[in-house]
GULOLO-970254 format. One record per residue: residue in one letter; x, y, z of N, C-alpha, C in turn. Coordinates in nm, 2 decimals. Atoms other than C-alpha are relative to their C-alpha. Layout:
 r    n_X    n_Y    n_Z   ca_X   ca_Y   ca_Z    c_X    c_Y    c_Z
 A      X      Y      Z      X      Y      Z      X      Y      Z
...
This chain:
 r    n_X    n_Y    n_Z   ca_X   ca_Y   ca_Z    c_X    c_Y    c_Z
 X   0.08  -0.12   0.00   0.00   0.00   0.00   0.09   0.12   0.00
 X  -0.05  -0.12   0.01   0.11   0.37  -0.09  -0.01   0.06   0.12
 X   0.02  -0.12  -0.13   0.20   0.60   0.21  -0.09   0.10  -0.09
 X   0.03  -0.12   0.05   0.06   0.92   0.21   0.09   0.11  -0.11
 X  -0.13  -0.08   0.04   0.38   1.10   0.10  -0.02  -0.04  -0.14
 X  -0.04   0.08   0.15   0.40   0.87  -0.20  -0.11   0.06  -0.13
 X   0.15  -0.03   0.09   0.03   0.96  -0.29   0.05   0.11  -0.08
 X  -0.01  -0.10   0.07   0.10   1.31  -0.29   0.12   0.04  -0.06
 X  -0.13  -0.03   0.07   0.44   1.31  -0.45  -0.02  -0.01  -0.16
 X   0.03   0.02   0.15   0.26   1.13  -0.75  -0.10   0.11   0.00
 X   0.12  -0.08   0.03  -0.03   1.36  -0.73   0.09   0.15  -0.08
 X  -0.08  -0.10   0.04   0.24   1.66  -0.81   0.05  -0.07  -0.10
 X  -0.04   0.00   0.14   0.41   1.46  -1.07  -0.05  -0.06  -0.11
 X   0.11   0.01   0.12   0.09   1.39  -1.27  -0.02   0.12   0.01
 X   0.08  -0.11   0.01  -0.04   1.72  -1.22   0.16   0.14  -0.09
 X  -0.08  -0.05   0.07   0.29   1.85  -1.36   0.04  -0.07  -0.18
 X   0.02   0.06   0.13   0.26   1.59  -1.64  -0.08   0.03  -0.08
 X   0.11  -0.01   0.09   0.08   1.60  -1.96  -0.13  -0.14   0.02
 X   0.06   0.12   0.01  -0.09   1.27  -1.82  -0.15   0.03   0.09
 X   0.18   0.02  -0.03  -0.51   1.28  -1.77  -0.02  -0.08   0.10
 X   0.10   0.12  -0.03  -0.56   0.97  -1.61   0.12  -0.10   0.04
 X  -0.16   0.05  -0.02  -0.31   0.76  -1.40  -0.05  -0.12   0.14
 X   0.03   0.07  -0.10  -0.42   0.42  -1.23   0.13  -0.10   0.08
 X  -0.10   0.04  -0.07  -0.17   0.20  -0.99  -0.06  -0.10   0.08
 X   0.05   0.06  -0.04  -0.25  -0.10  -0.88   0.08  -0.09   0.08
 X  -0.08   0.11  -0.06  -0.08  -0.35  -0.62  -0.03  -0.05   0.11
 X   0.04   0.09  -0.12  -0.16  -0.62  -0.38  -0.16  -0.01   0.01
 X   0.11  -0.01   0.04  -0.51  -0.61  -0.47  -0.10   0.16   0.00
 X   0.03  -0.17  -0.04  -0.54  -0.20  -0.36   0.00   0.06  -0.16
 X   0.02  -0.04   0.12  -0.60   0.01  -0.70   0.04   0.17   0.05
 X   0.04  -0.16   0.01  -0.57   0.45  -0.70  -0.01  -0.01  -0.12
 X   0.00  -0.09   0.17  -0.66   0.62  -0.98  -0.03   0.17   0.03
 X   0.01  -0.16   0.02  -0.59   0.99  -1.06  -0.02   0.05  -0.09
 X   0.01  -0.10   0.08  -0.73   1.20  -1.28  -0.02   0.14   0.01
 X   0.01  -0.17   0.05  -0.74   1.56  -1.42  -0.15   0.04  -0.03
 X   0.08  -0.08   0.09  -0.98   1.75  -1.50   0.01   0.12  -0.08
 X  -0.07  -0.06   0.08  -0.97   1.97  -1.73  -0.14   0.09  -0.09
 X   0.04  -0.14   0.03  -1.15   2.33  -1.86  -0.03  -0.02  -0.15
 X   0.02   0.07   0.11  -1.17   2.18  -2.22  -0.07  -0.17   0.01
 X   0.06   0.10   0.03  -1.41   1.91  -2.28   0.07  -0.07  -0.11
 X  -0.04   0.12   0.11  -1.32   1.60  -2.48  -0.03   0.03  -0.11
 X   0.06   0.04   0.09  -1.39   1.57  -2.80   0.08  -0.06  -0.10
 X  -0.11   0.05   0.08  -1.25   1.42  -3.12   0.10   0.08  -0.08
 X  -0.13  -0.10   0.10  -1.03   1.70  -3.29   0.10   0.01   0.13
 X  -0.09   0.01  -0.05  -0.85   1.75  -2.96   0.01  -0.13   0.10
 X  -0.06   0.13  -0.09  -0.83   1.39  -2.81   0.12  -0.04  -0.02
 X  -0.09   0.09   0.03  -0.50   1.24  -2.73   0.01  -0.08  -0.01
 X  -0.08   0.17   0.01  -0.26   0.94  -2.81  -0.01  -0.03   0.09
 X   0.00   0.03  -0.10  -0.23   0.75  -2.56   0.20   0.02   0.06
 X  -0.11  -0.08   0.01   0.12   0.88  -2.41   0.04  -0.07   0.14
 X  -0.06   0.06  -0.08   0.39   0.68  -2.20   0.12   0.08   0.04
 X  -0.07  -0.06  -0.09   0.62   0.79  -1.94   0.08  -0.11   0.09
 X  -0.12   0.07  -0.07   0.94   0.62  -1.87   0.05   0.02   0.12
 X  -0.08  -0.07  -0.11   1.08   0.65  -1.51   0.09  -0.15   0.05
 X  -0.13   0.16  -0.02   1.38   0.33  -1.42  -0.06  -0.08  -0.07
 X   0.03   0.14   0.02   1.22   0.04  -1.41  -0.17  -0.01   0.00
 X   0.17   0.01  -0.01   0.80   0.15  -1.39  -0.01   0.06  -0.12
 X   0.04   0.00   0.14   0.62   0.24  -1.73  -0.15   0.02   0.05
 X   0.11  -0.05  -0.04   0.34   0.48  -1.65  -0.07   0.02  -0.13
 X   0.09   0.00   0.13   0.05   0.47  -1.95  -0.15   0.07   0.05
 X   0.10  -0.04   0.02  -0.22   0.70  -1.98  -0.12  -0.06  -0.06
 X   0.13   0.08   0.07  -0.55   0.55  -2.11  -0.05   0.12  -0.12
 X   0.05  -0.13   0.14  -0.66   0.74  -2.47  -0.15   0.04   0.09
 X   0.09  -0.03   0.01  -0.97   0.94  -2.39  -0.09  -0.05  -0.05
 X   0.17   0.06  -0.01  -1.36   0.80  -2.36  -0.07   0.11  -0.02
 X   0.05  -0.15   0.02  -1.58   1.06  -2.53  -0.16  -0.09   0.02
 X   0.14   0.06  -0.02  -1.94   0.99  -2.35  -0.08   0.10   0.03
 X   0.19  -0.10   0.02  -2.30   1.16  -2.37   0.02   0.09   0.16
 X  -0.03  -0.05  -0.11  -2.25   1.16  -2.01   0.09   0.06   0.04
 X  -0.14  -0.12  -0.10  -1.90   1.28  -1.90  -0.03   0.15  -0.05
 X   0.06  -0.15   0.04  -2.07   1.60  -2.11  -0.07   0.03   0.09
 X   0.11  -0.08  -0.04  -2.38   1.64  -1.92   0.07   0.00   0.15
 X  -0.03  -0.03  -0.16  -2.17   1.60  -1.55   0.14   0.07  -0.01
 X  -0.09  -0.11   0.04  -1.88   1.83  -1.72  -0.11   0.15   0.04
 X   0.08  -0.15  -0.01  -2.18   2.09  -1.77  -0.06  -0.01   0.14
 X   0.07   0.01  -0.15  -2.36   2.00  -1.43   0.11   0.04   0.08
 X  -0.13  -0.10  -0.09  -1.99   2.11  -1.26   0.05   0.08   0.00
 X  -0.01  -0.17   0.04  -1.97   2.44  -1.43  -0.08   0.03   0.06
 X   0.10  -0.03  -0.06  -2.29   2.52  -1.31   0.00  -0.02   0.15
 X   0.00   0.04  -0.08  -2.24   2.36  -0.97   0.13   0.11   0.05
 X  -0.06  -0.07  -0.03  -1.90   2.59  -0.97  -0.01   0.12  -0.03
 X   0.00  -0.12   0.04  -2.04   2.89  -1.07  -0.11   0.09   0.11
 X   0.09   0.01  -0.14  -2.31   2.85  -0.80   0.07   0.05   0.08
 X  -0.09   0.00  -0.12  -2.06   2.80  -0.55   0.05   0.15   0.03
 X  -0.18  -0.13   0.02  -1.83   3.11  -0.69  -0.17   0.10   0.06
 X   0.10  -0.17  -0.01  -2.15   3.37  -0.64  -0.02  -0.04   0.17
 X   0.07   0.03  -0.18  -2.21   3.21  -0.23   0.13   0.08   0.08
 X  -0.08  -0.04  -0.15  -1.89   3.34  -0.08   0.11   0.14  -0.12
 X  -0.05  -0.12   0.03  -1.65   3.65  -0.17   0.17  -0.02   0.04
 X  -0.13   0.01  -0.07  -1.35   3.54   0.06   0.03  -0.13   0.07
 X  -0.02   0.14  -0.07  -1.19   3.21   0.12   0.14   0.02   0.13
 X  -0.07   0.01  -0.06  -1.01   3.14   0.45   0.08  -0.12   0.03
 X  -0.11   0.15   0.07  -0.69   2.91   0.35   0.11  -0.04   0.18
 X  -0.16   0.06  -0.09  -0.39   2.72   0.62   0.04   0.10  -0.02
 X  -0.15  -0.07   0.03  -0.13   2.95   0.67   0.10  -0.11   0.01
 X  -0.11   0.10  -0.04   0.06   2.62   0.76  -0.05  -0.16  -0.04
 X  -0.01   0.15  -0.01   0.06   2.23   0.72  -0.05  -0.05   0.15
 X   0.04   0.11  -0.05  -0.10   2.03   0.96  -0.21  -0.02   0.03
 X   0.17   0.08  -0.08  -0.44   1.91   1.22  -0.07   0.11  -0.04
 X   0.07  -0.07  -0.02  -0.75   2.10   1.14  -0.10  -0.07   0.11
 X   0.05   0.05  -0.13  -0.92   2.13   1.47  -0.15   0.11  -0.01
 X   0.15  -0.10   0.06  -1.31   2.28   1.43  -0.04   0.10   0.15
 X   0.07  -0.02  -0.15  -1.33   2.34   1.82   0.12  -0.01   0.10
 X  -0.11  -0.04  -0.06  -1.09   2.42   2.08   0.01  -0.14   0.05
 X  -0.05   0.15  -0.06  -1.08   2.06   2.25  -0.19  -0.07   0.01
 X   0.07   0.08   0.01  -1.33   1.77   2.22  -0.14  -0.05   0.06
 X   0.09  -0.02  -0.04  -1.57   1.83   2.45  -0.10   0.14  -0.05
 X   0.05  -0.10   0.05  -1.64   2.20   2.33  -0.08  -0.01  -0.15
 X   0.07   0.00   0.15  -1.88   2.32   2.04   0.10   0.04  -0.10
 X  -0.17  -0.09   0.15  -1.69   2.47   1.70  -0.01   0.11   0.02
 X  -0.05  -0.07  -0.01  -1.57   2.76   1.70  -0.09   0.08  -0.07
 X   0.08  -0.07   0.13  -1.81   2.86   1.35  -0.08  -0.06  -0.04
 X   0.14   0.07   0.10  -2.15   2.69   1.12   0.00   0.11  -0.08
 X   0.03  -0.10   0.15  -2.25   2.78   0.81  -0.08   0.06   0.01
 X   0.05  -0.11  -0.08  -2.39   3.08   0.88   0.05   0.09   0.10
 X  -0.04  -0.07  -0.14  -2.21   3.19   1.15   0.05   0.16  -0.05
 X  -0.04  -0.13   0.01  -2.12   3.56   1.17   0.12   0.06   0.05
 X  -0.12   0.02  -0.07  -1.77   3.63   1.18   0.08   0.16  -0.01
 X  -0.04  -0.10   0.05  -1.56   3.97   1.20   0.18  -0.05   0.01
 X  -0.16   0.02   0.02  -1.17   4.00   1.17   0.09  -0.05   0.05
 X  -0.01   0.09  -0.10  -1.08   3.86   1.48  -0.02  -0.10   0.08
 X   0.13   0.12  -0.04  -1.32   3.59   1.53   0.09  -0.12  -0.04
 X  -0.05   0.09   0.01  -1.12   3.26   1.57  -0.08  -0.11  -0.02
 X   0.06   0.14   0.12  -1.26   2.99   1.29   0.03  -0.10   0.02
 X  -0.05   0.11  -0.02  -1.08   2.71   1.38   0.16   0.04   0.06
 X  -0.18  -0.01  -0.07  -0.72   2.59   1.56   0.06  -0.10  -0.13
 X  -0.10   0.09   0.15  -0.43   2.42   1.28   0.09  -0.02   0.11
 X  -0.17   0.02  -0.06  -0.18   2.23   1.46   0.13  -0.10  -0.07
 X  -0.11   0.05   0.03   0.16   2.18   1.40   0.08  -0.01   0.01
 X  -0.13   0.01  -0.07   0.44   2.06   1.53   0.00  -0.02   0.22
 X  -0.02   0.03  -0.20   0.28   2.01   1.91  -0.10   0.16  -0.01
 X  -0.01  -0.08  -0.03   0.19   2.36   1.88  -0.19   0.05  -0.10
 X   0.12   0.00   0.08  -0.22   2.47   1.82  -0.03   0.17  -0.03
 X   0.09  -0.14   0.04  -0.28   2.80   1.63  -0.10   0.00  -0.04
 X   0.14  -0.08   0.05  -0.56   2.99   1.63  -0.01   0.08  -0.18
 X   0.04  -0.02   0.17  -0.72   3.07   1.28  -0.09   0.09   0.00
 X   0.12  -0.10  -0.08  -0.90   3.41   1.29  -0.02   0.03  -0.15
 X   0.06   0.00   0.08  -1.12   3.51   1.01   0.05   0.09  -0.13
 X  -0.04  -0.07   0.07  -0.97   3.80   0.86  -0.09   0.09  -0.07
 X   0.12  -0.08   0.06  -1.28   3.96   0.72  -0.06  -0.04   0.10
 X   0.14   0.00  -0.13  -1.64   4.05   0.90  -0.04  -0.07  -0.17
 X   0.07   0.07   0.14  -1.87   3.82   0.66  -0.09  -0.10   0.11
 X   0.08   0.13  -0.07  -2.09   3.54   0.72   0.08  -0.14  -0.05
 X  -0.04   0.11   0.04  -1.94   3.18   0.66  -0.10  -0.11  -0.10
 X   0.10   0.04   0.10  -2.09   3.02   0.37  -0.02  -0.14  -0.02
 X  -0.02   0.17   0.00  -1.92   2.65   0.34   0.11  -0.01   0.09
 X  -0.10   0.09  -0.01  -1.70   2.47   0.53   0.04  -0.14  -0.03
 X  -0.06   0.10   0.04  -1.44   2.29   0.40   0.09  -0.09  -0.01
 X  -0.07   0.06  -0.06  -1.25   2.12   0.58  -0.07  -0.09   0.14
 X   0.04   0.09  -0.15  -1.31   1.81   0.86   0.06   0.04   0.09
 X  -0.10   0.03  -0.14  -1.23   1.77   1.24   0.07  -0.06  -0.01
 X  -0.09   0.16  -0.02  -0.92   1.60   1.26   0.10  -0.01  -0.10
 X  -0.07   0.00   0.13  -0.82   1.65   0.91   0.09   0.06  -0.04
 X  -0.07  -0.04  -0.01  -0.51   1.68   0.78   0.03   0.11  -0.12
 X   0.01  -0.11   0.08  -0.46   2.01   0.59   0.14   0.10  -0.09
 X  -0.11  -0.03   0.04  -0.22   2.18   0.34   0.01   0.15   0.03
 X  -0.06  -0.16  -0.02  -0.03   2.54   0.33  -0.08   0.04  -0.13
 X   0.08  -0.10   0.12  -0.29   2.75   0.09  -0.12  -0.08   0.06
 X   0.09   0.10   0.02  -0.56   2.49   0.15  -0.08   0.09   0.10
 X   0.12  -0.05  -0.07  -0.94   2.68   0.19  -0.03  -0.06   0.05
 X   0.06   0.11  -0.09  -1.06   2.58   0.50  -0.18   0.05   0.02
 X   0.18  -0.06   0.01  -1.38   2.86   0.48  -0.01   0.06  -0.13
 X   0.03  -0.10   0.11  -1.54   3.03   0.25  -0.11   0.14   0.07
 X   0.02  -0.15  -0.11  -1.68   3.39   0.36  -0.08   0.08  -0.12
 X   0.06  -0.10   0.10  -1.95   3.61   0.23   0.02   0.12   0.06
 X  -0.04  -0.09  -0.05  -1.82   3.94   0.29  -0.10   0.14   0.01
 X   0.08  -0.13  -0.04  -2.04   4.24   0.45   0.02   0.10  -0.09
């Protein structure tokens, strides 16, 4: 089985590749990665199918599947992101790598809900890292639109944890 590390190491060197579509299979465990991608399929720009030598492994893309469907849930995720984009004005990201924590400790409530009303100071959640739990304060007065991030969960540096409709 792939660590974590491993995952995201490949996740960066497909997303820096020209490769769409990228499965791995071993011991009976499977991943698969794909792209998405801002251009729909079709047949004038579909690719070859396109291999990528690294030692001794031999990564192969799969040629593009042009289906009725991958159209109509391409256009249902425009739509679904265009939604999203008009609900919030200001996303609140990690400044750091690690724990997102929703609530100061395990007994208490969270800190925010969607809905909640937050001004500049208003601490959204704690991120810990290294032993050490910072506070995560809103940065804007707004209302909280989505959250997107779990309790518990482990979080990257840029990574929206809110989204924020700004007063």
């Amino acid at each position: 089985m792939l660590k974590v590390q491993e995952i995201r190491e490949l996740i960066k060197l497909i997303d820096q590749s020209s490769i769409d579509e990228f499965t791995y299979e071993a011991d009976g465990t499977s991943v698969t990665m794909k792209k998405s991608s801002d251009n729909p399929v079709t047949a004038e720009n579909a690719k070859p199918a396109e291999t990528i030598e690294r030692s001794t492994e031999t990564v192969k893309s799969a040629e593009p599947e042009i289906h009725a469907e991958q159209k109509e849930d391409s256009i249902l995720t425009e739509k679904t992101a265009a939604d999203t984009q008009a609900d919030f004005d200001h996303e609140i990201v990690s400044p750091m790598v690690g724990t997102f924590y929703a609530k100061p400790n395990p007994e208490s409530d969270t800190y925010v809900q969607q809905g909640s009303k937050v001004e500049k100071d208003t601490v959204v959640c704690i991120v810990e890292a290294m032993k050490l739990f910072n506070e995560i304060e809103a940065e804007t007065n707004g209302e909280i639109t989505e959250i997107l991030a779990d309790d518990g969960e482990l979080v990257e540096y840029g990574q929206p944890l809110f989204r924020v409709k700004t007063k």
